[in-house]
N, C-alpha and C positions, 0 to 999 in steps of 0.2 A: 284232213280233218279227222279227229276221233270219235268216237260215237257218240260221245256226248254232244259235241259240236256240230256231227250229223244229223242229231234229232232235234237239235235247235233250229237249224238251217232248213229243215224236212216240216216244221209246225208253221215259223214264219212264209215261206213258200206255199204252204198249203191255205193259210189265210188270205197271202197275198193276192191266189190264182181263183178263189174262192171253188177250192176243189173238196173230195171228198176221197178218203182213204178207205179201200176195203178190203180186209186181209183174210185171204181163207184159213180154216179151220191148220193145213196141213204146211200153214210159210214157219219162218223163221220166227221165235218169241217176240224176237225185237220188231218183228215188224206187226206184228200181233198187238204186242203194247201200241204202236202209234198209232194203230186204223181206228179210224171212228167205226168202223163196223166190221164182227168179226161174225162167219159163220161159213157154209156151204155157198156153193157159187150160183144157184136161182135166187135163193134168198136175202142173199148181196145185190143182185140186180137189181130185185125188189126194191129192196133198202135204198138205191139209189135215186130212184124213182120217186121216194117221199121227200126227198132232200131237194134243195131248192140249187143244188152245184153245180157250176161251170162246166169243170173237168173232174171227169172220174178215173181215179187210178186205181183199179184193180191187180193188187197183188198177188198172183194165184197164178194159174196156165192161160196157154192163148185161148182156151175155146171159152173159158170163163169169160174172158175180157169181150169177146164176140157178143156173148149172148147179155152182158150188160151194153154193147153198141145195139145188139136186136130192140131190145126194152130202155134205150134210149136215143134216139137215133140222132137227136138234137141237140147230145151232150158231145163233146172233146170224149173219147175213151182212153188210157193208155196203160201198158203193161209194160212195167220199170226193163224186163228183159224179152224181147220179141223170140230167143230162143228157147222160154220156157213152153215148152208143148207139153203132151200127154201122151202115154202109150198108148192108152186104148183110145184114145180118138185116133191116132195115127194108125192103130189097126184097122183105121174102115173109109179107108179112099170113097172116096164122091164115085166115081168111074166103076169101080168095081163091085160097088153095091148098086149102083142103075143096072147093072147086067144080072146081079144077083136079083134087087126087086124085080125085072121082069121076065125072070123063069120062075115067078110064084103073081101072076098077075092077080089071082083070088084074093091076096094076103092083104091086111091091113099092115100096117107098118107102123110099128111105135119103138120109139129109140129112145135110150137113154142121154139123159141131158149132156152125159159126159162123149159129146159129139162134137165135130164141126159144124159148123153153119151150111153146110154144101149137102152134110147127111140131114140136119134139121128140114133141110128146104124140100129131103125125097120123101122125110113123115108126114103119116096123118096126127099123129100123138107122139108128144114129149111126155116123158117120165120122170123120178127122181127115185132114190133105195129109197126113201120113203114113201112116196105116194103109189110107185107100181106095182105093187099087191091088189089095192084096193080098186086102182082103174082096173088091172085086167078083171078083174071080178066082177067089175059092172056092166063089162060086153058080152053079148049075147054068147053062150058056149058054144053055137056052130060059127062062131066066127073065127074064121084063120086069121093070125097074125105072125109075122115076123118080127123079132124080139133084134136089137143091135143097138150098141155093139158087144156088149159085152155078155158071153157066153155064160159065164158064173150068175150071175144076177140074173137072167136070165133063166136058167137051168132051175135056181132057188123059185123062183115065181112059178115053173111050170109044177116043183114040188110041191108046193106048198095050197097051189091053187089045182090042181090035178088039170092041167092045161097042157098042150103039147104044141107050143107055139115053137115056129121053126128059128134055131139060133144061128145070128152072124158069128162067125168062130174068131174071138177080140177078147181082149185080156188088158186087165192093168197089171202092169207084169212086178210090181210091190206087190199086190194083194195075193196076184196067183203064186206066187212063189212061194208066199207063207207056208210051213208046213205042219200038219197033226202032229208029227213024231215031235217036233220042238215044242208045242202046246202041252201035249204029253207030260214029255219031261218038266216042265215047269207045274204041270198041272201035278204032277207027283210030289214036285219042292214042297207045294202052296198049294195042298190039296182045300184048304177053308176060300182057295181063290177062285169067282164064278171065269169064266173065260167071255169074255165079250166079244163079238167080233163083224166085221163088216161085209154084206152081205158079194162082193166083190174078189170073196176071197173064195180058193177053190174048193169041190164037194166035199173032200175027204177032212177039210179043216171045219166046215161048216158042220161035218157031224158030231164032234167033239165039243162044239162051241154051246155053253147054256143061254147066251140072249146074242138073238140075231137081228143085226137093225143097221139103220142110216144113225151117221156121224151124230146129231142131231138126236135120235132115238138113242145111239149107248148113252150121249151125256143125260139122259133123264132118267135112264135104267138107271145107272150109276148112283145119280143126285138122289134118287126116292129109295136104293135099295141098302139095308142093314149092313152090309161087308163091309169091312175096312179094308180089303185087298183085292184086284181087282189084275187077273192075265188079259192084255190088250190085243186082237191081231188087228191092227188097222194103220196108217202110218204116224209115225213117230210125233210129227206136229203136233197133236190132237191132244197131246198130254199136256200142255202150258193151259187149256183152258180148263184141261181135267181137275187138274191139280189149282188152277183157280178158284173155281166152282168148289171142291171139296179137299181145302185143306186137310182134313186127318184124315184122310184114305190114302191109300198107298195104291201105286199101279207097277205092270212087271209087263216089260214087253220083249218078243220074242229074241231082240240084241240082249236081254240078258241070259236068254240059254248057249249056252259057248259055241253049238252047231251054226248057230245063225244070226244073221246081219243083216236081214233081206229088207227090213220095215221103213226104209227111209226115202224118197222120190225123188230125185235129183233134181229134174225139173220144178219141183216146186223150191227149191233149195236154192235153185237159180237168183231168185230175187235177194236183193242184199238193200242194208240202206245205204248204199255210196249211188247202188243204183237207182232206187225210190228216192233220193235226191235228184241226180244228175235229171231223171225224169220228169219231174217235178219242174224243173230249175229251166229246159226247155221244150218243157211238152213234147217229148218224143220219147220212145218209139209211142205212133199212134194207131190205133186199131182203125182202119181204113174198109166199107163194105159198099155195094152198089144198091140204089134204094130198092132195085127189085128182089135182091137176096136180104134184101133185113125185111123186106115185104113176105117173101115166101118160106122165110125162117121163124118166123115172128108167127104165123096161122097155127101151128102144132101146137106152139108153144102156149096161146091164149085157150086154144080147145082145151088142151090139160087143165089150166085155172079155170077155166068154166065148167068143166066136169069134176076137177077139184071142190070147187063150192058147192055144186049140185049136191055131192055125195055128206058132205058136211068137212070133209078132210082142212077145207081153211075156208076160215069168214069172206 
């Protein structure tokens, strides 16, 4: 079939199975167009949880797909390609961070969402690059914590918050590889261009960057801000909905300085629609958990929304 005939075959299926499509921020345009809901991977979870759907097909990485089985555990979950994982969740083994948490037994433990369900179930608190500034600010300052997984975000929050929370050493290796010297250079091109960029990305590009934020937070710097041009460091996905959102702006990301190519995630690239068909078409691959780890994954994760609201951060 051709893609045309894929996305016909991909809408009737999706009525048939009375499912619900949700395409992250960073998949393929085409599969962006088809999702009933496009955004970050709590938020889509979220999202799915107001919808009355059978089967949720989560277009995005495995730990996403997870954490929409934790926040539904009575739905069908499935992910069009069970080999799309994550660097940085795959930088922080279950095993090696039990050994890690208990040579800091003091520590509180709060981990970034972009985790497995095996790291979710060793936290006291879930995080997101948006809301983890403001949780850690709400905990008491002699309190120790352990930040995981990822080292960059991490590292940013302890700046930013003068905190010195101890970091799991985990990287998304898109983000970290971004570099200043290529922002640089483009920043020399398109000196009238603010640099945006995600906080995931490593210190040296972070210092260079004029607005630092979750996916979520650039699209609204962006939408509220006067420039018509805009240096991206974050992955390449994230421009279909940029360029949705604000037709006459222009965006430039780091594939257009000739040094560099790094901005793109293979893993989320993974998903195709022949696959979000064939998925669709037999409900597999299916995101598979035991009730006790959607039970012990699931606690962090409602502490966060509940301290979330507390704070004002969401209704």
């Amino acid at each position: 079939m051709n893609d045309t005939e894929l996305k016909r075959e991909i809408i009737n299926l999706k009525k048939e199975k009375k499912a619900v499509i949700l395409g992250h921020y960073y998949q393929r345009h085409e599969i962006q167009e088809l999702s009933d809901f496009v955004g970050d991977s709590l938020a889509l979870a979220q999202e799915a949880q107001r919808t009355d759907a059978e089967v949720i097909v989560f277009c995005g990485v495995h730990f996403m797909a997870e954490t929409a089985k934790i926040l539904n555990p009575s739905r069908k979950v499935l992910l069009p390609d069970m080999e799309a994982s994550c660097s940085l969740a795959e930088s922080c083994k279950a095993e090696d961070f039990a050994r890690f948490k208990a040579d800091h037994p003091d520590h509180m433990v709060i981990s970034y969402v972009n985790c497995s369900a095996e790291i979710k179930a060793l936290s006291d608190l879930i995080c997101t690059s948006g809301n983890a500034e403001q949780l850690v600010r709400s905990l008491p300052e002699d309190q120790k914590i352990i930040f995981a997984p990822d080292r960059n975000l991490g590292g940013y929050i302890n700046q930013v918050t003068g905190r010195q929370m101890v970091l799991w050493n985990g990287v998304c290796t898109v983000h970290d590889a971004m570099q200043a010297e290529a922002v640089l250079r483009l920043k020399a091109d398109h000196p009238d261009a603010p640099v945006v960029a995600h906080p995931e990305c490593n210190p040296a590009l972070l210092k260079v960057a004029d607005f630092i934020g979750s996916t979520k937070a650039m699209l609204s710097y962006i939408k509220k801000s006067p420039n018509k041009r805009f240096i991206v460091a974050t992955e390449t996905g994230i421009l279909y909905e940029m360029q949705r959102e604000n037709p006459d702006k222009e965006f430039i990301t780091l594939r257009d300085d000739r040094h560099c190519a790094c901005d793109d995630c293979a893993y989320m690239k993974l998903n195709t629609l022949d696959k979000l068909y064939r998925c669709l078409r037999d409900e597999q691959p299916e995101i598979l958990m035991s009730d006790d780890m959607i039970e012990r994954a699931k606690r962090p994760i409602v502490r966060m929304l509940d301290m979330s609201r507390q704070l004002g951060i969401i209704k």
